[in-house]
C-alpha positions as CSV (number, residue, x, y, z in Angstrom):
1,X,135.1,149.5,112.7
2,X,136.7,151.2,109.5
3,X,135.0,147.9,107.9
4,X,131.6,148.4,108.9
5,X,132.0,151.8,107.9
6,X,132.8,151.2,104.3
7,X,130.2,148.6,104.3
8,X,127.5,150.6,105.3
9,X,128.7,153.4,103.1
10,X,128.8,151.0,100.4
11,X,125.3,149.9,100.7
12,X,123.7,153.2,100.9
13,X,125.6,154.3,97.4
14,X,124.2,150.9,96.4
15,X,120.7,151.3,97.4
16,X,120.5,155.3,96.4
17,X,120.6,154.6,93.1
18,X,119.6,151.2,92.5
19,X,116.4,151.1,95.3
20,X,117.4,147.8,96.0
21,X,116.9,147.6,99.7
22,X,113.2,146.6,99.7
23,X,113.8,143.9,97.9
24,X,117.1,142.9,100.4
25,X,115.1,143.6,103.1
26,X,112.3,140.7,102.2
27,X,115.4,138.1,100.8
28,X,116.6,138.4,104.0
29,X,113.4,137.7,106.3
30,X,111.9,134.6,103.5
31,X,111.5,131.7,105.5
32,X,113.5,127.7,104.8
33,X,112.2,124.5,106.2
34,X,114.7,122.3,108.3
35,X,114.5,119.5,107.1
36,X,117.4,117.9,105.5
37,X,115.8,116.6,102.2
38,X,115.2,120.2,101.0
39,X,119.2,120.5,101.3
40,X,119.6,118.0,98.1
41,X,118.7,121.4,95.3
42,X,121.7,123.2,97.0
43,X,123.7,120.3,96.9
44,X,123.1,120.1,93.5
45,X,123.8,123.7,92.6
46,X,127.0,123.8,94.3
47,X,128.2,120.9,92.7
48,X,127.5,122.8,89.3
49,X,129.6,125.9,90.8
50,X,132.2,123.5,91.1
51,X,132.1,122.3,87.7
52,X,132.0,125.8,86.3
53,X,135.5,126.5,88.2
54,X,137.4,123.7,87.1
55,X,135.9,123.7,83.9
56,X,137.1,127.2,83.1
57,X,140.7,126.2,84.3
58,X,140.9,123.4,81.8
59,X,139.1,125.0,79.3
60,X,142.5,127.2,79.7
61,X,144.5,124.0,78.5
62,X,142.7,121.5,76.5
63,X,142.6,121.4,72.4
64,X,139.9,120.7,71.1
65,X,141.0,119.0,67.9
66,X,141.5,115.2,66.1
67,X,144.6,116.2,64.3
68,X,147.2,114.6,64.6
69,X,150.0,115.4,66.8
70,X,153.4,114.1,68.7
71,X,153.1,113.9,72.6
72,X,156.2,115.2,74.2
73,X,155.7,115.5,78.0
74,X,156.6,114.5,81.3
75,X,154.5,110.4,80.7
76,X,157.2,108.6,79.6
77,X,154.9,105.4,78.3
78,X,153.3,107.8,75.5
79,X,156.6,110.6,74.9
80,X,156.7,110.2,70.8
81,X,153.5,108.8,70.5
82,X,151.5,109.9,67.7
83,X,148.0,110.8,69.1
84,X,145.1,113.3,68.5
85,X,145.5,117.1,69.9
86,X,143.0,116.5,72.2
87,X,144.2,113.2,74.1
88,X,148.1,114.7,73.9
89,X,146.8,117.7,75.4
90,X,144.6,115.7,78.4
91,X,147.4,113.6,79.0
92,X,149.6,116.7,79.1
93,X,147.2,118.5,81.3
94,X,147.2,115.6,83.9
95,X,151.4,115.0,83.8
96,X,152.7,118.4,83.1
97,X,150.3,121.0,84.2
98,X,150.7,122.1,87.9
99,X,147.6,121.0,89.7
100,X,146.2,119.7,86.6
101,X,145.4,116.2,87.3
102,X,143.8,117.7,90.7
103,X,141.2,120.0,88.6
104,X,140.8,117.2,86.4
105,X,139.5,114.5,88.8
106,X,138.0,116.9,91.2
107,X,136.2,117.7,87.2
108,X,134.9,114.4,86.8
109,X,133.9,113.7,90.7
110,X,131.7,116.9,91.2
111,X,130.1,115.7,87.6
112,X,128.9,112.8,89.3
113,X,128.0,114.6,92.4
114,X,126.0,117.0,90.1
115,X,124.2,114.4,88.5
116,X,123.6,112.2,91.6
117,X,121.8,115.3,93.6
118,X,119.5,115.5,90.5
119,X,118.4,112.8,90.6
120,X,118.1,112.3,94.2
121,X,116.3,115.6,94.3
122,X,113.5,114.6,91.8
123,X,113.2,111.4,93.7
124,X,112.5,113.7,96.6
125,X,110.3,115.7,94.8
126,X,108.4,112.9,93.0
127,X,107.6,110.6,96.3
128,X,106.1,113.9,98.0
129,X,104.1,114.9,95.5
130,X,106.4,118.8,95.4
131,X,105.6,118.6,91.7
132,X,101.4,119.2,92.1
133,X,100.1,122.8,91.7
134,X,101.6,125.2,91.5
135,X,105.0,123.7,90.8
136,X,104.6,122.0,87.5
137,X,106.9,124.2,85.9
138,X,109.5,124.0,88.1
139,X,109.2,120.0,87.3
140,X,109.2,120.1,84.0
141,X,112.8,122.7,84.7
142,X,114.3,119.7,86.8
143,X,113.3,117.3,84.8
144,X,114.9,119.1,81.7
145,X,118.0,119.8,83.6
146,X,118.6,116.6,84.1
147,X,118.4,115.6,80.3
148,X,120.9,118.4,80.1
149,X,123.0,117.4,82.7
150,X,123.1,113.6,81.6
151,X,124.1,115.5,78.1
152,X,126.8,117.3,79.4
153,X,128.1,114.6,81.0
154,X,128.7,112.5,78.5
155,X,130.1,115.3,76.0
156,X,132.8,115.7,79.0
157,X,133.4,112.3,79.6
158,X,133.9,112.0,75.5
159,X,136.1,114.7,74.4
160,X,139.5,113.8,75.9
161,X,139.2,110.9,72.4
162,X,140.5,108.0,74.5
163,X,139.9,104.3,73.9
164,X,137.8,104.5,76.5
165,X,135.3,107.4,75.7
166,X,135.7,106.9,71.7
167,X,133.8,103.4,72.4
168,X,131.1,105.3,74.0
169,X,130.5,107.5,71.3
170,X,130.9,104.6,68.8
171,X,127.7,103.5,70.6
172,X,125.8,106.6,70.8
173,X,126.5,107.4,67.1
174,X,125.2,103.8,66.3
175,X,122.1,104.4,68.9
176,X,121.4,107.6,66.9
177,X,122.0,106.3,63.0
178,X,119.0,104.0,64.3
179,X,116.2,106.5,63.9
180,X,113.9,105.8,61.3
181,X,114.3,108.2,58.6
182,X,116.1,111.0,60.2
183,X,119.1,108.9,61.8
184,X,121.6,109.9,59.3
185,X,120.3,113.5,59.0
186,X,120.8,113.7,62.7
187,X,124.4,112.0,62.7
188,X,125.8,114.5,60.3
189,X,124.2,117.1,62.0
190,X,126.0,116.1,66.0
191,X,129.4,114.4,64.3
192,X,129.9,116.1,61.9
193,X,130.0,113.0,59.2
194,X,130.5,109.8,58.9
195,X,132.1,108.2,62.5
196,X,135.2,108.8,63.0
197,X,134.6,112.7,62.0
198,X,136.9,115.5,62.0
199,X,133.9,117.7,63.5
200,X,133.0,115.0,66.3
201,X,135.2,116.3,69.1
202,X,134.9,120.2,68.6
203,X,131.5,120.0,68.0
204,X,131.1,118.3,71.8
205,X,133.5,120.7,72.5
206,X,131.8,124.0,71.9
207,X,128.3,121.9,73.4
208,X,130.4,121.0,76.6
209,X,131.5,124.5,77.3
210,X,129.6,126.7,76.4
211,X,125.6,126.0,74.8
212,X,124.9,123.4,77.6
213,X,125.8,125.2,80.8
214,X,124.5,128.6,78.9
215,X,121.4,126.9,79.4
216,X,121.7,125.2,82.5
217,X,122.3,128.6,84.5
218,X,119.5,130.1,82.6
219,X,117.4,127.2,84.1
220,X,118.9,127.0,87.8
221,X,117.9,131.1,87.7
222,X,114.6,130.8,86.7
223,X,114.1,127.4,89.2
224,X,115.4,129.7,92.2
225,X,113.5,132.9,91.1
226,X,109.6,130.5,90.8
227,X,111.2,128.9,94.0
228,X,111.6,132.8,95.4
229,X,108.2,133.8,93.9
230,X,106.3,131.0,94.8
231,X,106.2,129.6,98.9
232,X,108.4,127.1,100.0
233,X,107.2,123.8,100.4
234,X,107.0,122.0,103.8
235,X,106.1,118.6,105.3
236,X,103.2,118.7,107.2
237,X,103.8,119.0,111.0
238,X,102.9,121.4,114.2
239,X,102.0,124.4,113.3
240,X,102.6,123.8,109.0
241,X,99.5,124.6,107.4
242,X,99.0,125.7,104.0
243,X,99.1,129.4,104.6
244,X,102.7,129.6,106.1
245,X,106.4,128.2,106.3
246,X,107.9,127.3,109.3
247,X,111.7,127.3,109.6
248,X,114.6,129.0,109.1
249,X,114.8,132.9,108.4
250,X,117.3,133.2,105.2
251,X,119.9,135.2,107.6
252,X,121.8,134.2,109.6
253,X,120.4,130.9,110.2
254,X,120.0,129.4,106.7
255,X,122.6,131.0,105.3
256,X,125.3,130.0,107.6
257,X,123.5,126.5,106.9
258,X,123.9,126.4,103.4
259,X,127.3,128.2,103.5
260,X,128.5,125.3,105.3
261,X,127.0,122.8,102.6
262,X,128.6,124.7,100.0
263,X,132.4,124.7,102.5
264,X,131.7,120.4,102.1
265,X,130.9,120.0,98.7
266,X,134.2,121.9,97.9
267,X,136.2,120.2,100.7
268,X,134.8,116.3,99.6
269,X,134.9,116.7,95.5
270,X,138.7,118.5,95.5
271,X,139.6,116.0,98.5
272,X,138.5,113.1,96.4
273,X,139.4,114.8,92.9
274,X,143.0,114.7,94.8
275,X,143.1,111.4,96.6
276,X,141.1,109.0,94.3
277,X,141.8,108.2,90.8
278,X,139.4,108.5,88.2
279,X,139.3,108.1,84.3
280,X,143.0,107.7,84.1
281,X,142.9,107.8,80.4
282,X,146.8,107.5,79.8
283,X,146.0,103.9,80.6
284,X,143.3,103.5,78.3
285,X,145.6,104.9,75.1
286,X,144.1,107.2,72.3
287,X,141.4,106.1,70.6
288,X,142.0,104.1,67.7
289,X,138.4,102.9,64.7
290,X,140.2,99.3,64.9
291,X,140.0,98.7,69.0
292,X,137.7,98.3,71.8
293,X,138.4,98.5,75.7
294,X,137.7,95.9,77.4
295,X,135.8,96.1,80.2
296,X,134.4,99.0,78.9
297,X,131.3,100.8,81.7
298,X,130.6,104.0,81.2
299,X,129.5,106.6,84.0
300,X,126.4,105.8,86.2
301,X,124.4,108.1,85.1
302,X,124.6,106.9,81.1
303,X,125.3,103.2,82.6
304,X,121.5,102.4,82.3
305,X,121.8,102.9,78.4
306,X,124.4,100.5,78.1
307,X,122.7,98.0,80.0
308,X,120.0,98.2,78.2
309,X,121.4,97.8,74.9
310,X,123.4,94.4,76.6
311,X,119.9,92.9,77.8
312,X,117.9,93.2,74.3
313,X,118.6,90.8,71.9
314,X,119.5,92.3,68.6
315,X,116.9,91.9,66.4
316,X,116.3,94.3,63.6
317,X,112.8,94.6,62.0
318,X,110.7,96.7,58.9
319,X,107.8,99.1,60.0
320,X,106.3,99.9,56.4
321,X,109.8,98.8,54.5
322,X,111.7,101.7,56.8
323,X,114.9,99.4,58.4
324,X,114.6,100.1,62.3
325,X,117.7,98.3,63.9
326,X,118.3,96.4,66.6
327,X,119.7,99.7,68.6
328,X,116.8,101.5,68.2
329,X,114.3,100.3,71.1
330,X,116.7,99.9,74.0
331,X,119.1,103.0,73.3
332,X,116.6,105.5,71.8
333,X,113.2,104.4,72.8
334,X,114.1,103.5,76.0
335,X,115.0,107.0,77.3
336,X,112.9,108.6,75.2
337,X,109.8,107.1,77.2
338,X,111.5,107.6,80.7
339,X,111.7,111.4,80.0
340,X,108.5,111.3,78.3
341,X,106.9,110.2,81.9
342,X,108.7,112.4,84.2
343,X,107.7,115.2,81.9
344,X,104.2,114.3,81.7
345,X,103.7,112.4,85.3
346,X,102.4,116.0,86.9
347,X,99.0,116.1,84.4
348,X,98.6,112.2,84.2
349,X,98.4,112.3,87.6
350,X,95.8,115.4,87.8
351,X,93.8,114.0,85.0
352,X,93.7,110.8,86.6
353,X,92.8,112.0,90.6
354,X,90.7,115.2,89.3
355,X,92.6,117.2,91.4
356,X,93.2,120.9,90.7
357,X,94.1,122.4,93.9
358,X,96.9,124.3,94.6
359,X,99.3,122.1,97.6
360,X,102.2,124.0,100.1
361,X,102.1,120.5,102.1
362,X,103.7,117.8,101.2
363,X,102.5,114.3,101.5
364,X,104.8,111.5,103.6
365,X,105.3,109.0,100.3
366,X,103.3,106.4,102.5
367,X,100.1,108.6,101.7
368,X,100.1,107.7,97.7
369,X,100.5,103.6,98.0
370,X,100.5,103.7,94.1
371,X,102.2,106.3,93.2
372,X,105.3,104.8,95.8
373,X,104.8,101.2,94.5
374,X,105.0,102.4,90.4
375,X,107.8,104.5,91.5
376,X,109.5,102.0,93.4
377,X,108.9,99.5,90.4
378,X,110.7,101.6,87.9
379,X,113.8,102.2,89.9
380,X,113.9,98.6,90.4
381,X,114.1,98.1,86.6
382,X,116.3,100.9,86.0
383,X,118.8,99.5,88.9
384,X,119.3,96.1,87.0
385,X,120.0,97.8,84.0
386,X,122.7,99.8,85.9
387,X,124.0,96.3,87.0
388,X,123.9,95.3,83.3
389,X,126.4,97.3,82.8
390,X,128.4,95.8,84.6
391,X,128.1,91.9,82.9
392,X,131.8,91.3,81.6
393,X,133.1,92.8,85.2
394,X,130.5,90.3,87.1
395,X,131.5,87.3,84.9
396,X,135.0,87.8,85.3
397,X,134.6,88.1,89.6
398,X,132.4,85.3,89.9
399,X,134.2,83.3,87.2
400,X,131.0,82.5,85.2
401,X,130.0,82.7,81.5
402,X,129.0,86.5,80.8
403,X,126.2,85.0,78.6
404,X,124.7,83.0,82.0
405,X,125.1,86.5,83.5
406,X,123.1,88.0,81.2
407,X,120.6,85.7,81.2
408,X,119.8,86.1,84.9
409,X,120.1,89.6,84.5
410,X,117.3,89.1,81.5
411,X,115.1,87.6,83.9
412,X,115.4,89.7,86.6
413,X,114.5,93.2,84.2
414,X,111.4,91.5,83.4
415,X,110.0,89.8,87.0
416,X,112.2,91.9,89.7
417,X,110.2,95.5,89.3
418,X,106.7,93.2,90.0
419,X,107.6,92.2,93.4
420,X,109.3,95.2,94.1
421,X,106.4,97.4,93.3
422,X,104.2,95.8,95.0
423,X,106.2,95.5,98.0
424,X,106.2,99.0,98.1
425,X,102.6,99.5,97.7
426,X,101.5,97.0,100.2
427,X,104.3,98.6,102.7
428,X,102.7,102.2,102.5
429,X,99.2,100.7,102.7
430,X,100.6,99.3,106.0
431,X,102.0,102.2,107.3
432,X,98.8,104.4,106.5
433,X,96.6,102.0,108.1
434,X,98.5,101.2,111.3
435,X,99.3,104.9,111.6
436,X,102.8,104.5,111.5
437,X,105.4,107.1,111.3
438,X,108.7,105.0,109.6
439,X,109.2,101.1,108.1
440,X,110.2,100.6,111.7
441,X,106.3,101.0,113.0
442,X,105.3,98.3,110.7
443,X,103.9,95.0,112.8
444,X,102.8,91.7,111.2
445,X,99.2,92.7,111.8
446,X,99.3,95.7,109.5
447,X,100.9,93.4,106.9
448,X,98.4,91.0,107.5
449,X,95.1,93.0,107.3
450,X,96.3,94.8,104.0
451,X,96.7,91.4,102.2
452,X,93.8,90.0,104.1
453,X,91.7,92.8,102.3
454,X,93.5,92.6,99.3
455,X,92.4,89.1,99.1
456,X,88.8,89.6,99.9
457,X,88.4,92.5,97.4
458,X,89.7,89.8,95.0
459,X,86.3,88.3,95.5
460,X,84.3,91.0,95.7
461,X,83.5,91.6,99.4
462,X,85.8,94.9,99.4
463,X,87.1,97.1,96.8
464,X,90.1,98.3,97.1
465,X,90.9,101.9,95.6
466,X,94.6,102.9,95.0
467,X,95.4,106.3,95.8
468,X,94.0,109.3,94.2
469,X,95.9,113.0,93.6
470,X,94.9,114.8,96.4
471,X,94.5,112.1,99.1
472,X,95.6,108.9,100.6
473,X,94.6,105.4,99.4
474,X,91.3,104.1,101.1
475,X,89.6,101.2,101.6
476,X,85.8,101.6,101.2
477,X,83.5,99.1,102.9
478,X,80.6,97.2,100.8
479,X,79.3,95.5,103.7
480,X,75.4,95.6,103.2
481,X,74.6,96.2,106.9
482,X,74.0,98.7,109.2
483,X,77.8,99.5,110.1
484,X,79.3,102.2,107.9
485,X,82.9,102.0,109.6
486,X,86.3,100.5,108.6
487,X,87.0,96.8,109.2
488,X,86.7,95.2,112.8
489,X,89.3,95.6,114.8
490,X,90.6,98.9,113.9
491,X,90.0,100.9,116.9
492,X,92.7,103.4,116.6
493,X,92.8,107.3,115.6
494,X,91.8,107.8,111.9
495,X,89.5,110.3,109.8
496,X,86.5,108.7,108.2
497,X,85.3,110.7,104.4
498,X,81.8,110.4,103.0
499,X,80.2,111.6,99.9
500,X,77.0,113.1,100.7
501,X,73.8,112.6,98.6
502,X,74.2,116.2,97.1
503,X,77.8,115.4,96.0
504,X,79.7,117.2,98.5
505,X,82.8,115.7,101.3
506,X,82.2,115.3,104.9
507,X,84.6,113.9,107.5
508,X,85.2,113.2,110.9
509,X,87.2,112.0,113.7
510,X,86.7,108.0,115.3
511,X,88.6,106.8,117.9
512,X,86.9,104.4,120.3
513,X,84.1,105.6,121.3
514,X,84.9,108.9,120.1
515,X,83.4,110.3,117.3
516,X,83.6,114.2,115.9
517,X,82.4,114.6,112.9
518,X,82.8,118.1,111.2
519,X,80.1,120.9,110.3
520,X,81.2,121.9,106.8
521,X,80.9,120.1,103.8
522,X,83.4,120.2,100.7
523,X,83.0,120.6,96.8
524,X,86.1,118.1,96.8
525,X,87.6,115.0,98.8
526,X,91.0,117.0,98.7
527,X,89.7,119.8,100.3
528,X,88.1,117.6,102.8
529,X,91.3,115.6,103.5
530,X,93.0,118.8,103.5
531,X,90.7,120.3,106.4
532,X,91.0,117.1,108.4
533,X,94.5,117.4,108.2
534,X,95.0,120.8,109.8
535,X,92.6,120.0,112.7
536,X,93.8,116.4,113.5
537,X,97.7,116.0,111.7
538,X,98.6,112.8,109.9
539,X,96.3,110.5,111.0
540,X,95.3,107.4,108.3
541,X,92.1,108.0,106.4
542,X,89.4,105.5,105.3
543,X,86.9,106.2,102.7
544,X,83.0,104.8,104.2
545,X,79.8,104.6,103.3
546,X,77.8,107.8,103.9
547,X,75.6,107.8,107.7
548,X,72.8,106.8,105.7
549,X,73.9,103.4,104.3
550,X,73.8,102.8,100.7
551,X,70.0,103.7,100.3
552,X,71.3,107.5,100.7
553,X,73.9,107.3,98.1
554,X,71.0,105.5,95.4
555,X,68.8,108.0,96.7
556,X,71.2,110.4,95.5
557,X,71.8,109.2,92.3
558,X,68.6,108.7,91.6
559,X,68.0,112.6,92.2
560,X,70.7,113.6,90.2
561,X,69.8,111.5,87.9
562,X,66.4,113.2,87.3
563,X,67.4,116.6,87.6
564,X,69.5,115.9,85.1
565,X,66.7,114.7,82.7
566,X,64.8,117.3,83.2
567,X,67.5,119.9,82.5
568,X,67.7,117.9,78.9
569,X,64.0,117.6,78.8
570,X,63.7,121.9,79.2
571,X,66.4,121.9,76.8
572,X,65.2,119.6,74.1
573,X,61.5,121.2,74.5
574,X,63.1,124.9,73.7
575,X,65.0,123.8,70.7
576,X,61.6,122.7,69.3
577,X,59.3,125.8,69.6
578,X,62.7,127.5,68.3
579,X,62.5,125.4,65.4
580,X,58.7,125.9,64.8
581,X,58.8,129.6,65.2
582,X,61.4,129.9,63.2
583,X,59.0,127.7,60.4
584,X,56.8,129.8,61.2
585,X,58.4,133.4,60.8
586,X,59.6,131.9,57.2
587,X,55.7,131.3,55.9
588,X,54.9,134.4,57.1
């Protein structure tokens, strides 16, 4: 009772002087959807408040410095060792400091937690299609956090100067002396000098701790306040339109939710930080110019890199007598075009579909076949490249030649994301044509009729059309008779779209011998698909031929084709008695 007094009392002062309640009042009532994807963002940014927590308490402990100094502690392999500040004081913070080794681990665990729900999350975001208008800024915020977070990672995972990590940033410091023209500018300016540098670990030091994450929280708060500002995004479903949210109010429901999320991540990262071992770095020794671990993997999430720069031959090359070597395409450009796409994927695919609508709904990934199989395709390649990694461990398991290993794993970059992308693609056609809700629903027949009319577009009887911004892929008839519908034997529930002779979208509803077609027409097929979709759900949509047959769409061309001319003609007919009474006026 006393509590709820002081509370209330509390508030009033609060809100008195501040005027805060209003805003309180519509936090409180802003609505969550349910499902459990949306869950992965708040996974992510409890992980983060875990790393912030630990970080601070070893921040408390560790040097930051290469001198050299004399370990004395409790690990009696390394007691008189001469070793950097850095690596005597990591070691010393994992044997000597009470619970230490526990904020250490628990450290490095949430790290990869952090970074996993990233990427998970833009995965999440990219298949749905979350990143159309009006959310291509919060995109291109993800998108940057995760450079940052990959950063961060690796500036953690390299200060402690073992054998280990000091390999690592041998690598990265050779990747980045490979830039044409600015590599050593840009060397000097991150190392301090010429590998190994005094500069190299405080440098990383001062990045780790306190630029990066300066940045990251600036970047989570502005994500949640466009997230706040902006409507949440929901699959669509009973009762979802693109006027509303359905779901959870933010109290009590979600937040007891999301409390609970945020109780797990900090029960499962100290629980493994305290049960599982990870980067045990008194095993690896202090780093030392002359020495190389071996097997040497780094983290996942930088793992790609390394695999990448195993699979390409080295093979240096001029570009107008500039030196580009061998590390240069696989450890700079590499990356460098993978960020370049995720930042620029939003407007490619706008430009590309014409779409400029603003979307609340998100699509099922079924509903963009091409967009699935490219994306699909790409984590295929970037998978083998994580395996890559991994070459000298595989060889020594299976007991074969790490160069027959790499071969294979050659081949497989090159040919695997092929058949993997299209696998994709002609799964999702499959699903959107048979209506099917999960990979489950799939039968032979749908298999079968999507490569049946892959094949026949192959010779020109149907076109196939992959998926457009704004709509699912369709397959649009050519047949030259009277029928206008999809392909015999598809008698189920779909949504049929037309483009009319004046240029505007009409649809309706077949099933059977049902037919309902509607009474409106659009300026766009996404406004079109989006109208079908509130009256009738997710049902699969086929592109046809408009009711009249082809003649009508000629016949429409044809008249926009002359009223263009004749807009030119007016034009080109004022421009000349313009220019002769101008001649005129000047003899006068």
């Amino acid at each position: 009772m006393i509590t709820r007094w002081l509370v209330r009392r509390l508030a009033r002062t609060v809100d008195d002087r501040l005027r805060i309640a209003p805003v309180v009042r519509r936090a409180l009532v802003k609505v969550f959807p349910d499902h459990w994807s949306f869950m992965l963002g708040e996974l992510a940014l409890y992980s983060f408040v875990v790393l912030v927590l630990t970080g601070v308490f070893l921040t408390l402990f560790f040097e930051p410095s290469t001198a050299e100094t004399t370990y004395t502690g409790a690990y009696e392999a390394l007691d008189g060792s001469r070793t950097s500040a850095a690596y005597a004081s990591t070691v010393r913070l994992s044997f000597d400091v009470r619970a230490g080794l526990l904020m250490r681990q628990t450290h490095h665990w949430s790290a990869l937690l952090f970074v996993a729900a990233i990427v998970l999350h833009l995965l999440r975001i990219f298949f749905t299609g979350a990143f159309r208008k009006p959310r291509e800024i919060n995109w291109l915020i993800g998108v940057t956090m995760l450079a940052l977070a990959l950063f961060n990672g690796f500036t953690g995972y390299s200060i402690p100067d073992d054998l280990l990590s000091g390999t690592g940033l041998r690598i990265l410091y050779s990747v980045t002396q490979s830039v044409p023209l600015v590599g050593e500018w840009l060397v000097f300016l991150a190392f301090g000098g010429e590998f190994p540098a005094a500069e190299t670990v405080p440098r990383m030091f001062v990045a780790h701790v306190l630029l990066v994450p300066a940045v990251l929280t600036a970047l989570i708060a502005a994500h949640l306040g466009i997230l706040v500002r902006q409507k949440h995004s929901q699959f669509p479903g009973p009762g979802r339109t693109e006027n509303n949210v359905v779901g959870s109010r933010f109290w009590p429901g979600y937040t007891a939710r999301t409390l609970a999320l945020f109780a797990w991540v900090f029960a499962v990262t100290f629980a493994l930080g305290g049960l599982v071992q990870i980067n045990p770095v008194w095993i690896y020794g202090p780093f030392d110019p002359a020495q190389a671990s071996s097997p040497a993997q780094p983290d996942w999430y930088v793992a790609w890199g390394d695999g990448a720069l195993r699979l390409l031959p080295a093979a240096d090359f001029r570009v107008f007598g500039h030196l580009v070597p061998s590390p240069f395409l696989p450890g700079a450009v590499l990356g460098g075009v993978a960020f370049a796409g995720l930042y620029l994927w939003p407007f490619l695919e706008r430009w590309r579909g014409g779409d400029g609508l603003s979307h609340q709904l998100l699509d099922p990934p079924r509903r963009h076949p091409a967009r699935l199989g490219f994306g699909v395709a790409v984590l295929a390649f970037f998978v083998v490249l994580l395996v890559a990694a991994a070459d000298d461990i595989i060889a020594k398991v299976l007991r074969v030649p790490v160069l027959d290993v790499l071969s294979i794993l050659r081949v497989l970059a090159l040919v695997l994301p092929v058949p993997a992308g299209v696998v994709g693609y002609l799964l999702a056609r499959a699903l959107l044509r048979g209506g099917g809700r999960g990979i489950g629903d799939v039968t032979r027949r749908d298999v079968r009729s999507v490569r049946r009319l892959a094949t026949v577009g192959s010779r020109g009887d149907v076109e196939e059309e992959s998926s457009t911004e704004g709509g699912p892929s369709t397959e649009q008839p050519r047949s030259t008779g009277a029928a206008t519908g999809p392909a015999a034997g598809d008698g189920g529930p779909r949504i049929e779209l037309w483009r009319e002779r004046d240029g505007t979208w009409r649809w309706r509803y077949r099933a059977d011998e049902v037919t309902l077609t509607g009474n409106q027409g659009y300026l766009s097929r996404p406004e079109a698909e989006r109208a079908a979709d509130t009256a009738y759900g997710n049902l699969p949509m086929l592109e046809v031929e408009p009711p009249g047959g082809r003649a009508a769409v000629v016949a429409g061309a044809v008249e926009r084709a002359g009223r263009a001319a004749g807009r030119v003609g007016g034009s080109l007919a004022l421009l000349v008695l313009a220019y002769r009474r101008r001649r005129r006026d000047r003899r006068r």
